[in-house]
C-alpha positions in Angstrom: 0.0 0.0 0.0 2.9 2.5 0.8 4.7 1.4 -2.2 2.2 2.5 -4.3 1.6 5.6 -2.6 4.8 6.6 -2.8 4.9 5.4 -6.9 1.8 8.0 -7.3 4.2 10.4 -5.4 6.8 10.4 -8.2 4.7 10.7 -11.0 2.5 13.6 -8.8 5.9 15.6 -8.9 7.2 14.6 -12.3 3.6 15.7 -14.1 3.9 19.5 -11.5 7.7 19.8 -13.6 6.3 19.2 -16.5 3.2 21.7 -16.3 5.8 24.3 -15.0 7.9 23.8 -18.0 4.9 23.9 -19.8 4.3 27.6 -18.5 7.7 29.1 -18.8 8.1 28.1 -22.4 4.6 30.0 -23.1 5.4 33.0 -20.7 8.8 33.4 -21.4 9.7 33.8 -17.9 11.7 31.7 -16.0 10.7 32.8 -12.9 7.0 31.7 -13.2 9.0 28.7 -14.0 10.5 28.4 -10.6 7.2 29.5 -8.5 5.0 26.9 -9.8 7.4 23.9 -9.7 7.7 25.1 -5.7 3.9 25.3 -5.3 2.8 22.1 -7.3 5.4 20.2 -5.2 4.5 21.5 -2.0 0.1 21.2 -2.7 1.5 17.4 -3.7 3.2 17.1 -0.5 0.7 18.8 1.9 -1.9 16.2 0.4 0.3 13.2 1.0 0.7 14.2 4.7 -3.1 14.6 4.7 -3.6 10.9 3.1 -1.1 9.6 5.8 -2.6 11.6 8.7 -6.4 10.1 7.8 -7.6 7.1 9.5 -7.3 3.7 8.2 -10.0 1.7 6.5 -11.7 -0.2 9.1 -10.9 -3.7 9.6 -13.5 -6.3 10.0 -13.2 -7.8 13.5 -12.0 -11.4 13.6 -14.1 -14.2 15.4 -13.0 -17.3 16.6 -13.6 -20.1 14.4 -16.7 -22.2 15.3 -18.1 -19.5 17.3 -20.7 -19.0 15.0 -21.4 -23.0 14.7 -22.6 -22.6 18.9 -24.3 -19.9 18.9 -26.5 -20.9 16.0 -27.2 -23.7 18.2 -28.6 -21.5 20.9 -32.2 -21.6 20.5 -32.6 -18.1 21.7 -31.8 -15.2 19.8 -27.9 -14.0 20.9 -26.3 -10.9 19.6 -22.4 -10.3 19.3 -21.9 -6.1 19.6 -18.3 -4.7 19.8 -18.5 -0.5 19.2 -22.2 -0.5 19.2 -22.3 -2.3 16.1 -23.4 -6.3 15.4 -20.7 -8.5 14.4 -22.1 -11.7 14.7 -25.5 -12.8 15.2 -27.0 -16.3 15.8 -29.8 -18.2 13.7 -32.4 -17.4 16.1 -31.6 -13.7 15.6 -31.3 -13.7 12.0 -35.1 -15.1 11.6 -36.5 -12.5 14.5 -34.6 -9.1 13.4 -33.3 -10.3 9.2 -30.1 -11.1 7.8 -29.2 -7.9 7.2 -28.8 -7.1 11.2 -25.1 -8.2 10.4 -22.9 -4.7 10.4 -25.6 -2.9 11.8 -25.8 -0.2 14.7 -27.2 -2.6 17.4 -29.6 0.6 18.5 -31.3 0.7 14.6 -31.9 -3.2 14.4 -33.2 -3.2 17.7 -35.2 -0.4 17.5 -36.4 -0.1 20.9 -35.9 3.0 23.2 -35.4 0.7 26.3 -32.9 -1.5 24.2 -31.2 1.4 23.1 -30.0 3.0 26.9 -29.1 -0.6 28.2 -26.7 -1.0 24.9 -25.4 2.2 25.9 -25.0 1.8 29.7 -21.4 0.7 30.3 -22.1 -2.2 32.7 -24.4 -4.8 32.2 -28.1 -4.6 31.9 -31.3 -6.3 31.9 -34.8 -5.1 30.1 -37.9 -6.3 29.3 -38.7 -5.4 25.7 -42.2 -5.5 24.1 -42.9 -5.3 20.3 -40.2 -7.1 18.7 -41.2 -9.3 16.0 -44.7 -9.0 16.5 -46.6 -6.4 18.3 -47.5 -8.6 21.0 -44.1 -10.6 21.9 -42.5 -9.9 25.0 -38.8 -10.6 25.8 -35.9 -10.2 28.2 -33.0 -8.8 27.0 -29.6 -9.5 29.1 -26.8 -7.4 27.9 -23.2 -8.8 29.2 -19.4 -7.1 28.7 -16.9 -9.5 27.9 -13.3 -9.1 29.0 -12.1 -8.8 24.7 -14.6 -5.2 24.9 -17.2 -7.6 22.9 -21.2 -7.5 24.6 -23.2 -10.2 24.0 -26.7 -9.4 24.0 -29.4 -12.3 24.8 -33.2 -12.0 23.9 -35.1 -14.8 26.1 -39.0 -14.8 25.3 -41.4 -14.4 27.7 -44.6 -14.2 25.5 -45.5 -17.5 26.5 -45.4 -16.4 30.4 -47.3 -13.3 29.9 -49.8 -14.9 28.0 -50.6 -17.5 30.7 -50.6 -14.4 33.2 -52.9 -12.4 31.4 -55.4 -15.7 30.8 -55.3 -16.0 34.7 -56.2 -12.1 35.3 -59.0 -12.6 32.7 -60.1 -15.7 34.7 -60.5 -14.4 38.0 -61.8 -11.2 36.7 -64.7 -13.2 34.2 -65.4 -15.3 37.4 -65.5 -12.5 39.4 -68.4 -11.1 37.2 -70.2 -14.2 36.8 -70.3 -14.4 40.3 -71.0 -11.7 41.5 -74.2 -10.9 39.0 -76.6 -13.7 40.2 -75.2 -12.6 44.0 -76.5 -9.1 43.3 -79.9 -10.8 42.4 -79.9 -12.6 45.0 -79.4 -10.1 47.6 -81.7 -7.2 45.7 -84.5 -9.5 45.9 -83.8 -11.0 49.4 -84.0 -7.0 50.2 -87.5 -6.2 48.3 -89.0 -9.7 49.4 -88.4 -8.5 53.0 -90.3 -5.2 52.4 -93.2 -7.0 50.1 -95.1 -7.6 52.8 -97.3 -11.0 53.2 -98.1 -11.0 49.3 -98.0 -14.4 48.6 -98.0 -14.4 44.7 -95.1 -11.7 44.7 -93.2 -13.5 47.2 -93.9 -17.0 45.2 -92.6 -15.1 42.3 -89.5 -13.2 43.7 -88.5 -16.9 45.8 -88.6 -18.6 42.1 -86.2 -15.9 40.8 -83.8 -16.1 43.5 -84.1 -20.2 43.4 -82.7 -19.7 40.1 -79.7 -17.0 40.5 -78.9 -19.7 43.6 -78.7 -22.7 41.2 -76.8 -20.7 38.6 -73.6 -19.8 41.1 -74.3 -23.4 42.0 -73.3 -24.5 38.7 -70.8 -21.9 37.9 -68.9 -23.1 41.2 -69.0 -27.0 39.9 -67.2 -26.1 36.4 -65.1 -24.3 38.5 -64.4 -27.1 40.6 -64.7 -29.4 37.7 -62.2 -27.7 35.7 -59.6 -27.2 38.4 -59.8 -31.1 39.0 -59.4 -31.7 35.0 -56.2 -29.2 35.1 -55.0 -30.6 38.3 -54.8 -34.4 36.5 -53.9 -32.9 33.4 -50.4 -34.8 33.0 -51.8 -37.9 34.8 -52.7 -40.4 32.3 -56.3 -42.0 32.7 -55.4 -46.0 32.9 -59.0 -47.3 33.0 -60.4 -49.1 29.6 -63.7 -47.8 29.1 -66.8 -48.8 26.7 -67.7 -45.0 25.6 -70.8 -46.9 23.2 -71.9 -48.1 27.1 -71.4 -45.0 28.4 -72.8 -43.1 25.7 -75.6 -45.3 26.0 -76.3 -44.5 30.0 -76.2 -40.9 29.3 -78.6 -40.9 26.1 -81.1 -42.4 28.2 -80.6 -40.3 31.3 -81.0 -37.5 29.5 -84.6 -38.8 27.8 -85.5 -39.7 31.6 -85.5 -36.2 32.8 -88.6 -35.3 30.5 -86.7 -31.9 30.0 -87.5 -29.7 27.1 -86.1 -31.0 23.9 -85.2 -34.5 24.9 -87.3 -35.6 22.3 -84.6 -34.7 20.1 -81.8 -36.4 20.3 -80.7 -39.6 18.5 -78.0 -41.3 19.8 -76.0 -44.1 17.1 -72.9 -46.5 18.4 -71.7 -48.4 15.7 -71.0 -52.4 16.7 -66.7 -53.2 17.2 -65.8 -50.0 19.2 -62.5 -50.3 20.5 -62.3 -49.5 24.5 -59.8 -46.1 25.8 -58.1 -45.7 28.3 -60.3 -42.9 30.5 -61.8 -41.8 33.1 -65.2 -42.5 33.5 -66.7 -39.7 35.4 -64.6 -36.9 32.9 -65.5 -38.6 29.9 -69.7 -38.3 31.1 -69.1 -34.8 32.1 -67.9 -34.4 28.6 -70.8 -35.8 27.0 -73.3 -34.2 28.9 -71.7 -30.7 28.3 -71.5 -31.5 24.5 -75.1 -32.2 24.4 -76.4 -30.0 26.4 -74.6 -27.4 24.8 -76.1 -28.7 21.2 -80.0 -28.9 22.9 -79.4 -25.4 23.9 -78.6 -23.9 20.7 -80.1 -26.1 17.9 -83.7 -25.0 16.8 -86.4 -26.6 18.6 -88.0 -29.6 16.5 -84.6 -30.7 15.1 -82.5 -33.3 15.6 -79.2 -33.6 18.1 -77.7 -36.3 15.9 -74.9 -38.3 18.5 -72.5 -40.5 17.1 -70.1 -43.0 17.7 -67.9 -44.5 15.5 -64.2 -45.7 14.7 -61.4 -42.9 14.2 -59.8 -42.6 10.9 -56.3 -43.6 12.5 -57.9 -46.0 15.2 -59.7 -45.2 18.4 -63.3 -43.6 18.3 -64.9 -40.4 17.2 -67.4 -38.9 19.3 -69.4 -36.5 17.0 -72.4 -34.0 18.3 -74.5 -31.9 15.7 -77.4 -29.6 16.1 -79.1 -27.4 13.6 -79.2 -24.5 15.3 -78.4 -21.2 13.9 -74.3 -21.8 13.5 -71.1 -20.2 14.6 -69.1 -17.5 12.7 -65.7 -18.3 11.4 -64.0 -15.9 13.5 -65.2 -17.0 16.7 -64.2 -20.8 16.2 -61.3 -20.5 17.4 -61.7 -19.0 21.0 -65.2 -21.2 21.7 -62.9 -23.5 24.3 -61.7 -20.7 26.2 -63.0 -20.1 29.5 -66.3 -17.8 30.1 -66.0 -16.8 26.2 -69.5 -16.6 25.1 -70.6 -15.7 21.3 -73.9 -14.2 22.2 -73.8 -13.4 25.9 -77.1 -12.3 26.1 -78.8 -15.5 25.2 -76.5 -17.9 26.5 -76.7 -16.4 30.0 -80.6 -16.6 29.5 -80.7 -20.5 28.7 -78.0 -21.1 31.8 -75.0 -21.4 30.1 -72.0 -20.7 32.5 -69.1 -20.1 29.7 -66.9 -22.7 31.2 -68.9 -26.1 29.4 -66.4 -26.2 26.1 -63.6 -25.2 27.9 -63.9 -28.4 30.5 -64.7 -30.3 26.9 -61.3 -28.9 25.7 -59.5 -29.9 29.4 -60.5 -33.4 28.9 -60.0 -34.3 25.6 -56.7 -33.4 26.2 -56.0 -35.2 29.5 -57.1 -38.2 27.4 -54.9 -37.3 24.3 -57.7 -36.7 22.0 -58.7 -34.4 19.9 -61.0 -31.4 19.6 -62.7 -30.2 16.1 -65.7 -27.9 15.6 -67.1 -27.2 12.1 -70.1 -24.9 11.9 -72.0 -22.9 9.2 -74.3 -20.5 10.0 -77.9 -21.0 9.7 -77.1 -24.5 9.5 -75.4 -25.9 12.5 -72.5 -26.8 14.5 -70.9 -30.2 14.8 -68.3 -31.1 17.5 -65.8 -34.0 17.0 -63.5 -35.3 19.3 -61.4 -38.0 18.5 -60.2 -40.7 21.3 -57.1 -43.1 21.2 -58.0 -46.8 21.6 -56.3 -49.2 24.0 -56.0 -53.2 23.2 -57.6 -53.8 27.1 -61.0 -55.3 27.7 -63.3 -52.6 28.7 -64.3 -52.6 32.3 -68.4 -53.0 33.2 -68.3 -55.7 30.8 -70.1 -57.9 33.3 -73.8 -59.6 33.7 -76.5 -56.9 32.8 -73.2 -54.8 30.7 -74.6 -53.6 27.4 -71.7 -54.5 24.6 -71.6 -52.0 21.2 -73.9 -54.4 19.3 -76.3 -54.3 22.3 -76.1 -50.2 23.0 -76.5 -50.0 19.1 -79.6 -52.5 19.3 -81.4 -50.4 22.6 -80.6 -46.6 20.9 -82.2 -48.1 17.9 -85.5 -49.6 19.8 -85.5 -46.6 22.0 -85.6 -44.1 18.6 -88.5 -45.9 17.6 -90.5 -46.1 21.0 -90.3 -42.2 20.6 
């Protein structure tokens, strides 16, 4: 490099002769001659000074070979910042902030005012970020000095957390409300009863009202109960083989014994060669009955609840509910499961619903490893499957007086027809 500085030098001072030359021979004076040989020679020498005083080209920082290889394997994304700028960045980081990050000011491809003082803050820091990536993502960033002037900068997520956190806030807050609206009831009639007087029709009718607003905490306060059990067992396995066509069966019938509105409705089809699961008994009913219910409630009055039971595509059994009631939008399919999430608040509050049936469906379909899927269009109906791995063990209950599939089939079938 100085070689070939000084070779432009040369030539620099060789061309200046020549142009002064050049000038004499054209003024005739010698001393113009003189004058600008000195200047040429000393503007050429000035600017060579200047080339040597500026400041070199930087130099790309070397990394340790193989350094790259384990921090790629670093599922989180990890930063490597020496004078504010990124020289290395992992996998993880290249997919959250781009490729590009590389030979960036770490403050730009951050671009977060709280990542931006802890990168300049001379010791180490830790942050909680919000908005990178998506609007909604939260992380932890951990900036650490290292001895060679290097910082490495770690982004740990914590959406997952926060998420969880705010689901419990919501969940105390909705059950909160849903308590505390049939309490108000309660108490405001309790309070007019007491001045009504001896009126025996008001007081029959204000005792019905607050009989009601009793049983609906009441129920409220067994899915709560219910679903904190469900969660509780959640990575317990259920070890018990049970006959769901048997148990299907049972609850079919139950349900036509109450005399309830509706009953008159449902059809109820095992097909013969079920394999058992492995369950428990008393979740898998609870199950059932929710789904049902749920499709009696919101079906039109006059049609059919069509339950069915049949084998899985992959093995096990499939459990499917339909109603024709008035159907689901898309966009609310998704949240249906979650706890007190009501499409229609109004008139599910009206026929009793507590907002916490599909969500204990949800709960127990995955204690059991199944699966959960709801397909609805509106003005037509709604049809929840759920899908339940088999198990090779004789079902339990098989006893004298146990109903096997070919049986439940035969008694649903002769029961359809009685009605």
């Amino acid at each position: 490099m100085r070689r070939e500085s000084s070779f432009r030098l040369g030539w620099a001072i060789v061309l200046a002769a020549a142009t002064a030359v050049g000038v004499a021979l054209v003024d005739g004076r010698w001393e113009g001659l003189i004058v600008t040989l000195v200047g040429t020679i000393g503007a050429v020498l000035v600017a060579r000074i200047d080339e040597d005083r500026a400041p070199a080209a930087p130099v790309a920082p070397t990394i340790e070979p193989g350094i790259g290889e384990v921090l790629d394997a670093v599922a989180e994304p990890v930063l490597l910042v020496r004078g504010g700028r990124i020289i290395l960045a992992n996998a993880a980081a290249r997919t959250l902030l781009g490729d590009h990050v590389v030979g960036e000011d770490a403050r730009v491809a951050l671009r977060h005012p709280a990542a931006a003082e802890a990168l300049a803050a001379p010791e180490g820091r830790q942050v909680e970020l919000v908005g990178i990536g998506a609007r909604d993502r939260r992380w932890e960033m951990r900036v650490s000095p290292t001895a060679s002037g290097a910082r490495v900068v770690e982004l740990i997520d914590h959406s997952e957390g926060a998420a969880t956190e705010r689901m419990r806030v919501d969940f105390v807050a909705n059950a909160s409300h849903e308590l505390r609206t049939p309490l108000a009831s309660i108490l405001g009639f309790a309070e007019t009863l007491e001045e009504a007087g001896d009126d025996p029709e008001l007081r029959s009718r204000f005792l019905g009202i607050m009989m009601a607003e009793a049983r609906r905490m009441q129920r409220l306060v067994e899915d709560l109960l219910s679903l904190s059990r469900i969660e509780a067992d959640k990575y317990r396995l259920p070890d018990r083989p049970i006959d769901v066509a048997q148990l299907m069966d049972e609850i079919c019938a139950e349900l036509r014994r109450t005399g309830t509105a509706r009953v008159g409705d449902i059809t109820c089809q095992a097909l013969t060669g079920l394999p058992p699961v492995l369950g428990d008994r008393a979740q898998l009913s609870q199950m059932l009955h929710n789904l049902i219910g749920n499709a009696m409630k919101y079906g039109r009055a006059g049609t059919p609840v069509d339950v069915r039971l049949e084998p899985g595509a992959t093995g096990g059994v499939r459990l499917t509910v339909t109603d024709q009631g008035e159907g689901i939008a898309p966009e609310h399919l998704p949240r249906l499961t979650e706890r007190f999430y009501r499409v229609d608040t109004g008139r599910s509050r009206s026929l009793g619903g507590t907002g916490l049936g599909l969500a204990i469906v949800k709960h127990v379909v995955e204690r059991h490893r199944g699966q959960l899927d709801i397909t609805s269009r509106v003005g037509i109906g709604t049809s929840f499957a759920v899908t339940l791995p088999a198990t090779t063990a004789p079902p339990t209950g098989t006893g004298p007086g146990a109903l096997s599939s070919k049986g439940n089939e035969n008694v649903t079938q002769g029961e359809r027809e009685a009605r």
